[in-house]
C-alpha positions as MATLAB code, in Angstrom:
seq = 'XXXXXXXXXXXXXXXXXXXXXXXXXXXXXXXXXXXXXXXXXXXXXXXXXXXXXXXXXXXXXXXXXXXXXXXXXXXXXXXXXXXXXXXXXXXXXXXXXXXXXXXXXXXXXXXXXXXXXXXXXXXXXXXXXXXXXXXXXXXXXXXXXXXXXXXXXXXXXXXXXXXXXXXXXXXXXXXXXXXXXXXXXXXXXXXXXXXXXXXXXXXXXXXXXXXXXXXXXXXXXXXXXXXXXXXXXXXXXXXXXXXXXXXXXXXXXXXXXXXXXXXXXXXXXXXXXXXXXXXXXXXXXXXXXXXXXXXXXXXXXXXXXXXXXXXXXXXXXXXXXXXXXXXXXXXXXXXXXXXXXXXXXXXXXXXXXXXXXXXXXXXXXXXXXXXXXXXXXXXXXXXXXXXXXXXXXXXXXXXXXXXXXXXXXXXXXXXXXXXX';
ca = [
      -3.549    5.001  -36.053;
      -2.868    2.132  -38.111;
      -2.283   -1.538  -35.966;
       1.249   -1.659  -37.435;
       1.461    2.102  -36.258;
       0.474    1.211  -32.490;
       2.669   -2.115  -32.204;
       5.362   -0.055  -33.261;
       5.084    2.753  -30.916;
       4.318   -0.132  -28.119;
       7.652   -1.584  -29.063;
       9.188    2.025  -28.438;
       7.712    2.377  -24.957;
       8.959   -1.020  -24.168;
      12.009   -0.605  -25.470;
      12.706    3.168  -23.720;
      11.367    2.079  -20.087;
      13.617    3.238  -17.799;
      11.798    2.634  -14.209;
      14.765    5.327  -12.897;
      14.006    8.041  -15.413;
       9.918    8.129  -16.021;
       8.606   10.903  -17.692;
       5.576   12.789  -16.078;
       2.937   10.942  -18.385;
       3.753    7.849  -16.679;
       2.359    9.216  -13.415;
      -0.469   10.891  -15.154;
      -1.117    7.116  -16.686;
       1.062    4.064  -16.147;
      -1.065    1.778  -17.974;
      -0.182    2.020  -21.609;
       3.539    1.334  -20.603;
       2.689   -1.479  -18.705;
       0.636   -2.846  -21.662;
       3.621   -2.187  -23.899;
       5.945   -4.136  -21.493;
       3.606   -7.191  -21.155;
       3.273   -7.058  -24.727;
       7.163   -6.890  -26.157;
       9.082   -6.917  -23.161;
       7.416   -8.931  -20.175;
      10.785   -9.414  -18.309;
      12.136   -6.290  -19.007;
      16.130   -5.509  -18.809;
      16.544   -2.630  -16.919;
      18.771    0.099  -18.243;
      20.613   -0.148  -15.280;
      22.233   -3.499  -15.467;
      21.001   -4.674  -11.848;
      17.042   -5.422  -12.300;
      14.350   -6.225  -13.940;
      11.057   -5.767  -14.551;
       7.820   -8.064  -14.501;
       4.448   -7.423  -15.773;
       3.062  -10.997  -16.501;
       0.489  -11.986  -13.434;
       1.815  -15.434  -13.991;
       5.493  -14.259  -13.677;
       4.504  -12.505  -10.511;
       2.456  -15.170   -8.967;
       5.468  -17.572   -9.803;
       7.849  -15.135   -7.990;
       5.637  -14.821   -4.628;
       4.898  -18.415   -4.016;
       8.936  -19.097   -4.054;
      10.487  -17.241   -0.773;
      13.086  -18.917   -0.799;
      14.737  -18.184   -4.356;
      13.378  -14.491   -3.983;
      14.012  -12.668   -0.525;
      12.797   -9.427    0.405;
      15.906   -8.620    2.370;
      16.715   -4.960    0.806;
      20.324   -4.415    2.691;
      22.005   -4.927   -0.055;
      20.002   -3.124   -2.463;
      19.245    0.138   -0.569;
      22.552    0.315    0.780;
      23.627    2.634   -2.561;
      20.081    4.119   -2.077;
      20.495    5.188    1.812;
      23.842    4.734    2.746;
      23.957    4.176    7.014;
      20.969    6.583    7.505;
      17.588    6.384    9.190;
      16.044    5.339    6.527;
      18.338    2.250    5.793;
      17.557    1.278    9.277;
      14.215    1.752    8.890;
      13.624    0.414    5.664;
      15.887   -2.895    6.159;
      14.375   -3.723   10.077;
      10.552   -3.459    9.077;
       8.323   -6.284    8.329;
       7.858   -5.670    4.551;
      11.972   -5.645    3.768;
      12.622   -8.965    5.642;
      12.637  -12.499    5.461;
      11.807  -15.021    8.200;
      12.883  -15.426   11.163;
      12.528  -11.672   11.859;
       9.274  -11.098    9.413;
       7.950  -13.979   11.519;
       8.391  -12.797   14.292;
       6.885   -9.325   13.907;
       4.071  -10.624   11.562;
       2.702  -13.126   14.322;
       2.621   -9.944   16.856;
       0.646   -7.839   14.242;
      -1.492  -10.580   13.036;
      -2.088  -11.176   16.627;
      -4.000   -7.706   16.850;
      -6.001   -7.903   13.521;
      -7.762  -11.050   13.853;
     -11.255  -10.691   12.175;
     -12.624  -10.607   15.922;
     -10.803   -7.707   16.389;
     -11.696   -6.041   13.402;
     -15.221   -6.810   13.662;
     -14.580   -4.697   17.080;
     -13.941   -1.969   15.547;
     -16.615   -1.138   13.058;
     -19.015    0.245   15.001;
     -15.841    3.223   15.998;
     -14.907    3.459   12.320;
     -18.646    4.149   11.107;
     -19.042    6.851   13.934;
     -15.550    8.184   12.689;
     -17.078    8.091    8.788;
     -20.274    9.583    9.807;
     -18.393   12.710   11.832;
     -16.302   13.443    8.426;
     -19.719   12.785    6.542;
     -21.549   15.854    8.871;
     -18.477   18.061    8.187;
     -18.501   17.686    4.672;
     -22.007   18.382    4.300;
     -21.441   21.844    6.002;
     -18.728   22.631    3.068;
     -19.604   24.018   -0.492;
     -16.558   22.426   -1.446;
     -14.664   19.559   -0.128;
     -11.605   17.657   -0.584;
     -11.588   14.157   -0.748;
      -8.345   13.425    0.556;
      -7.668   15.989    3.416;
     -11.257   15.959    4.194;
     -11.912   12.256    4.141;
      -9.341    9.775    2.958;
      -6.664   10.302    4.406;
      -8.484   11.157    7.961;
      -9.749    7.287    7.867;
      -6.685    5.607    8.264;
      -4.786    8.116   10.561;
      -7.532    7.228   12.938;
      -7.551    3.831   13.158;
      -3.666    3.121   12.873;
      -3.754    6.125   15.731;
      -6.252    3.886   17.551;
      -4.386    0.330   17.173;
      -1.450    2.552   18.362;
      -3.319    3.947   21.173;
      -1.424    7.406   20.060;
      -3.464   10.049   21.669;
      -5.607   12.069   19.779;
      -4.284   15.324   20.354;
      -0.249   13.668   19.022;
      -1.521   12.371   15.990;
      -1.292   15.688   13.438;
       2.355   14.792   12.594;
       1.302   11.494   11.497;
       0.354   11.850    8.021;
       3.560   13.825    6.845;
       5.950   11.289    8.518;
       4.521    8.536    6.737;
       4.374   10.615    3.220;
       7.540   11.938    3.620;
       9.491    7.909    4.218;
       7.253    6.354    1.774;
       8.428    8.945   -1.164;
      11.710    8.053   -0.051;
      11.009    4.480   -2.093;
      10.410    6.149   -5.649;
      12.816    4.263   -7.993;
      14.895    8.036   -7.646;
      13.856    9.960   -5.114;
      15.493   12.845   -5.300;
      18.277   14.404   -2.508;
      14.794   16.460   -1.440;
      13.107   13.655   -0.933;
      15.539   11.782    1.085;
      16.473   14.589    3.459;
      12.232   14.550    4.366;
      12.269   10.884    4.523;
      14.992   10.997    6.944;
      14.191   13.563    9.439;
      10.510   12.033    8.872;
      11.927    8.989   10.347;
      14.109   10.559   12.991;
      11.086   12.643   14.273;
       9.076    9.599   14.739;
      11.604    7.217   16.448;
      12.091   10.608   19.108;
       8.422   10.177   19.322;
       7.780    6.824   19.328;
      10.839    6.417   22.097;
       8.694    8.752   24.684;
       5.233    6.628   23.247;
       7.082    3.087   24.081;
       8.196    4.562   27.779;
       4.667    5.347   28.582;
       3.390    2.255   27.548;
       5.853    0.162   29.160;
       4.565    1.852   32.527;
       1.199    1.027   32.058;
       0.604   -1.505   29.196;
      -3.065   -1.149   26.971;
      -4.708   -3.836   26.175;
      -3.165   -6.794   24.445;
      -6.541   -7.876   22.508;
      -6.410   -4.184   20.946;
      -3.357   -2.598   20.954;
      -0.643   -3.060   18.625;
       2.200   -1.567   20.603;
       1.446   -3.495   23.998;
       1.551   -6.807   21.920;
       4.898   -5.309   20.160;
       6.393   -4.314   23.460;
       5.450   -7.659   25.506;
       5.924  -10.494   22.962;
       3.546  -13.308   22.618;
      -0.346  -13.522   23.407;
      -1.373  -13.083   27.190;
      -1.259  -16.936   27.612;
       2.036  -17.583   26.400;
       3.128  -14.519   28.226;
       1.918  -15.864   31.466;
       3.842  -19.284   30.449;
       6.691  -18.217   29.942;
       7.213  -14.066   30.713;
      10.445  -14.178   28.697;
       9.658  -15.699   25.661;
      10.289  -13.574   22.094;
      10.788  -10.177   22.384;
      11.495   -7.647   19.693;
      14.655   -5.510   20.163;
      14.204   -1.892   21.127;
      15.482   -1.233   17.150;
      13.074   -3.688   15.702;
      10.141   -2.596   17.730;
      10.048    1.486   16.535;
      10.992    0.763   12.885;
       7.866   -2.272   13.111;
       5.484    0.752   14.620;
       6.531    3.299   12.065;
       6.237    0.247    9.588;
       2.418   -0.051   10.489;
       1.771    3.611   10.059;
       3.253    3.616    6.819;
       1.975    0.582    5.336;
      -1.706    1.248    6.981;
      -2.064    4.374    5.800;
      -1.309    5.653    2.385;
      -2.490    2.643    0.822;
      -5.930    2.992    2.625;
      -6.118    6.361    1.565;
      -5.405    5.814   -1.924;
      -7.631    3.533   -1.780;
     -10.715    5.078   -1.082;
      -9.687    8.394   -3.274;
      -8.742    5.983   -6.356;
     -12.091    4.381   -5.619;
     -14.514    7.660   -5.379;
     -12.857    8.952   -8.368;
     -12.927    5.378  -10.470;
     -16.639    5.782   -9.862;
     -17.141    9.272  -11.628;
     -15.154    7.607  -14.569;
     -17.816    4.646  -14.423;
     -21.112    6.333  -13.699;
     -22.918    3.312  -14.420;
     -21.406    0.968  -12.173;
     -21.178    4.096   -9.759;
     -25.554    3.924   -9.907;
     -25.402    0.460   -9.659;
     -23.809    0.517   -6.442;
     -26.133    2.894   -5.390;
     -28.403    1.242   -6.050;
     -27.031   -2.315   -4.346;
     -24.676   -1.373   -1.608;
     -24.574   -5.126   -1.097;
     -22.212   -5.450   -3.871;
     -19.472   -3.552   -1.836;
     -17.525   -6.469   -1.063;
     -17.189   -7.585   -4.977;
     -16.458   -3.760   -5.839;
     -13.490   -3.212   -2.875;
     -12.094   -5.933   -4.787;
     -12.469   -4.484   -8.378;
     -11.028   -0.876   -6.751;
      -8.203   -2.901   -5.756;
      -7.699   -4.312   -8.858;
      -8.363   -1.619  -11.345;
      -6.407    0.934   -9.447;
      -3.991   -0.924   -7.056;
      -2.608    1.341   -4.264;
       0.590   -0.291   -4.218;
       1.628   -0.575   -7.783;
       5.344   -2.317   -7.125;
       7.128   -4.618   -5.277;
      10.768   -5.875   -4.492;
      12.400   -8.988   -4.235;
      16.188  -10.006   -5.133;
      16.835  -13.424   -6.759;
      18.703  -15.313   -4.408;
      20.381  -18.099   -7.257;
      20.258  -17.830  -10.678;
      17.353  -18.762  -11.621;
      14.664  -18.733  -14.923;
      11.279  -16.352  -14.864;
       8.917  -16.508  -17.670;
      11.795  -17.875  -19.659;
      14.488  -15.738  -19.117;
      17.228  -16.568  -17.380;
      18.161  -14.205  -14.237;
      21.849  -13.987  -12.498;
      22.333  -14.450   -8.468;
      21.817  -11.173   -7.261;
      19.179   -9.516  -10.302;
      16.422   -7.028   -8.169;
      13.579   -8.468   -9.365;
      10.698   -5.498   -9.910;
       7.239   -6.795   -9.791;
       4.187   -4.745  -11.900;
       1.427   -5.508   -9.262;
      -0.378   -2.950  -11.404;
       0.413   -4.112  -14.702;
      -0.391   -7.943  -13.283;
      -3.679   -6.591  -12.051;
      -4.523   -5.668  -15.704;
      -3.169   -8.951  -17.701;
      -5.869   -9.745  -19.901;
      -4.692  -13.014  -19.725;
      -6.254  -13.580  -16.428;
      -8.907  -10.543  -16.355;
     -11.216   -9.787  -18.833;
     -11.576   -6.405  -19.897;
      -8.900   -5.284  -17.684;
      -9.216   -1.724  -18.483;
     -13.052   -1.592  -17.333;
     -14.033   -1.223  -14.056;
     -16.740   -4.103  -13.502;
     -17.607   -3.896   -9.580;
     -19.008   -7.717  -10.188;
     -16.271   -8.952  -11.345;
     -15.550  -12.680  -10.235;
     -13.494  -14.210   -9.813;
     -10.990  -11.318   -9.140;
      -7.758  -12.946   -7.719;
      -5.908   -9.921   -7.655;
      -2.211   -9.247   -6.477;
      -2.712   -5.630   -4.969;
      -2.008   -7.181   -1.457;
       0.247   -9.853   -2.517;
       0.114  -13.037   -1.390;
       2.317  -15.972   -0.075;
       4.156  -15.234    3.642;
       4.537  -11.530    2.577;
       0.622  -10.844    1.650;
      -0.479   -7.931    3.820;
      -1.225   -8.647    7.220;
      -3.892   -5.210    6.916;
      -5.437   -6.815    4.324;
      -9.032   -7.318    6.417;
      -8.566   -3.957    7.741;
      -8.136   -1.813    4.894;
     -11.230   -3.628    3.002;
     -13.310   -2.926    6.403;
     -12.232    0.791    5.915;
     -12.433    1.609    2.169;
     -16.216   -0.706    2.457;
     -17.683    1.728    5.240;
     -15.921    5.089    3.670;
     -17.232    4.337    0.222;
     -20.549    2.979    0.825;
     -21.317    5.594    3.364;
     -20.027    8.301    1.347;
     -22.430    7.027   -1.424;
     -25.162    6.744    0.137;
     -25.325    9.927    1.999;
     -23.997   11.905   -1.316;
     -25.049    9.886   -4.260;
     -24.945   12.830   -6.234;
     -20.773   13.855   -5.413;
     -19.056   15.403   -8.166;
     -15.372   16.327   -9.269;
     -15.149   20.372   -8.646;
     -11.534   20.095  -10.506;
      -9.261   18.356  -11.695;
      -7.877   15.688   -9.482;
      -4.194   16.206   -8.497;
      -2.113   13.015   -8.944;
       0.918   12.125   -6.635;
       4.330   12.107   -9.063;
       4.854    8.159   -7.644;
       5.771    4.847   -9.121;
       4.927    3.001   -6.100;
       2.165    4.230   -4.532;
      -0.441    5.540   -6.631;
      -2.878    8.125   -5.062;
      -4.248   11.676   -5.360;
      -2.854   14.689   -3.451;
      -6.146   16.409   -3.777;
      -9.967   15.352   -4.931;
     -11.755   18.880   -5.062;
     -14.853   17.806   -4.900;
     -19.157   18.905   -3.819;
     -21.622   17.101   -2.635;
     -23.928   17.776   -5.753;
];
């Protein structure tokens, strides 16, 4: 194909992107059309009339360091989406959807529980956790890197920071599935009947879960829910024992929030990650070879494959982005993926380099709304992977892997997979 021939058929993408109506070779690959856009359409006028669409890393940089001209208050936006359901409640109370003073609020109290003392605590747990999945692999012709591994990881330790018992936790994985899908750009009436009675099953749940904990509180250092039920840290607590509480509404949508945003990202994640490697075998051998470099190559993972591939905010003036002027009102879409491949910042942004530096990614954001997991979910995809490698350098693809139909979150529903 001639270079005319390819600018031309970018121009087309760009021109026919529609992020309501994506055809199934988006899903299989995003990255072309997020080339095209960056290319001929960086702020992108959605067919609809109400958003658009960014793919320059500068124009999303720009767009998270200003809170106040973009808010992530979605009431007005999902609204249309929801109507008064359980997941407009949900969706518009948890920490991700808000602006300050509630996201304040609720991100001191989780922040509270993941300091990197904390997570240092838990490593020794999460390795003993990796190594049980490790032993019950190995006693498997076949595997699957997902059920079998992946997605077991985070379940755990968001179970754990919970302080859900073990034996409650099976329901888990297909709540949080079933509420996330409900934030495609179109879910479908399917989709948002799950994502509802997802959402009603766990606020039942978490109702009984929040009585029980109430009676006999865990351990403020370590668990997420005591800190969520109480308020502030034990000192401030003893200072004044009715300082900031949460209400009953904010507290269950904020513990279905950490489930959510804990655990599909973490699991795609580490399957994005294993199966990267297979695409790169020779920066899969070199980290074989020097495990050390696990801390550069969580990053590139991140990067190269980001688990959360869009974001949300609504323009709160009129206002200009990357030279276009937007209305009062315009949902502003931001390409974390597309940013996270802007050869304009990363070299080679379709190779996966696991030294690559420096590697100021967007996958977790950044500003007052970067992730408050973010040392938690590099703790867990560092042990999974590096562990997994080095007890199965040899792993290997038994099939095809089966990719999720999402815009948002990008991950595999199944990694068949052997130990070689």
């Amino acid at each position: 194909m001639t270079g005319n021939a390819m600018t031309t058929e970018a121009e087309a993408l760009a021109e026919s992107f529609d992020l309501r109506a994506l055809p199934r070779s988006f899903y299989d690959d995003p990255y072309p059309t997020y080339h095209a856009l960056r290319q001929h359409a960086p702020v992108k006028r959605l067919p609809d009339g109400l958003g658009v669409f960014l793919t320059r890393y500068a124009d999303l940089a720009a767009v998270y360091r200003d809170a106040k001209t973009f808010s992530s208050d979605k009431k007005t936006e999902f609204k249309p989406k929801f109507g008064d359901s359980p997941l407009y409640e949900h969706h518009t109370t948890s920490l991700v959807f808000n602006d300050p003073p509630l996201h304040t609020r609720v991100r001191k109290l989780i922040a509270g529980a993941l300091t990197q003392r904390a997570i240092a605590g838990m490593e020794p747990d999460l390795q003993r956790l990796v190594d049980r999945l490790l032993d019950a692999i190995e006693a498997k012709p076949q595997f699957d890197l997902i059920e079998d591994f992946a997605s077991a990881i985070p379940i755990e330790v968001i179970g754990n920071l919970l302080a859900v018992p073990h034996a409650e936790r099976a329901p888990l994985r297909g709540w949080s599935l079933a509420i996330l899908s409900a934030l495609e750009p179109a879910p479908s009436p399917e989709l948002l009947a799950r994502g509802n009675q997802a959402v009603a099953d766990f606020v039942d749940y978490l109702k009984h879960l929040v009585a029980e904990r109430r009676a006999r509180p865990g351990d403020l250092e370590r668990d997420v829910l005591t800190r969520l039920i109480t308020g502030e840290r034990a000192k401030e607590i003893a200072e004044d024992p009715h300082g900031e509480r949460l209400s009953e509404v904010e507290l269950l949508q904020n513990c279905i929030f950490i489930l959510n945003a804990g655990h599909e990202t973490t699991t795609n994640l580490i399957g994005n990650s294993l199966v990267a490697l297979t695409q790169f075998p020779a920066q899969r051998e070199r980290l074989i070879a020097e495990p050390a470099l696990i801390d550069s190559a969580i990053e590139e993972f991140l990067r190269f494959e980001s688990s959360n591939q869009l974001g949300n905010r609504i323009a709160v003036t009129a206002c200009e982005i990357g030279g276009e002027q937007v209305a009062a009102g315009t949902q502003i879409h931001l390409g974390i993926a597309a940013a996270n491949r802007d050869p304009a910042v990363f070299a080679n942004p379709d190779q996966l380099d696991i030294t690559r530096a420096p590697n100021r990614h967007l996958a977790f954001g950044f500003g007052i709304h970067q992730c408050v997991g973010l040392s938690l979910a590099r703790l867990e995809g560092r042990i999974a992977i590096n562990r997994l490698l080095q007890r199965f350098p040899r792993y290997q693809l038994a099939a095809k892997p089966q990719r999720a139909p999402r815009a948002r979150f990008r991950g595999f529903t199944a990694i068949p997979a052997s130990i070689g």
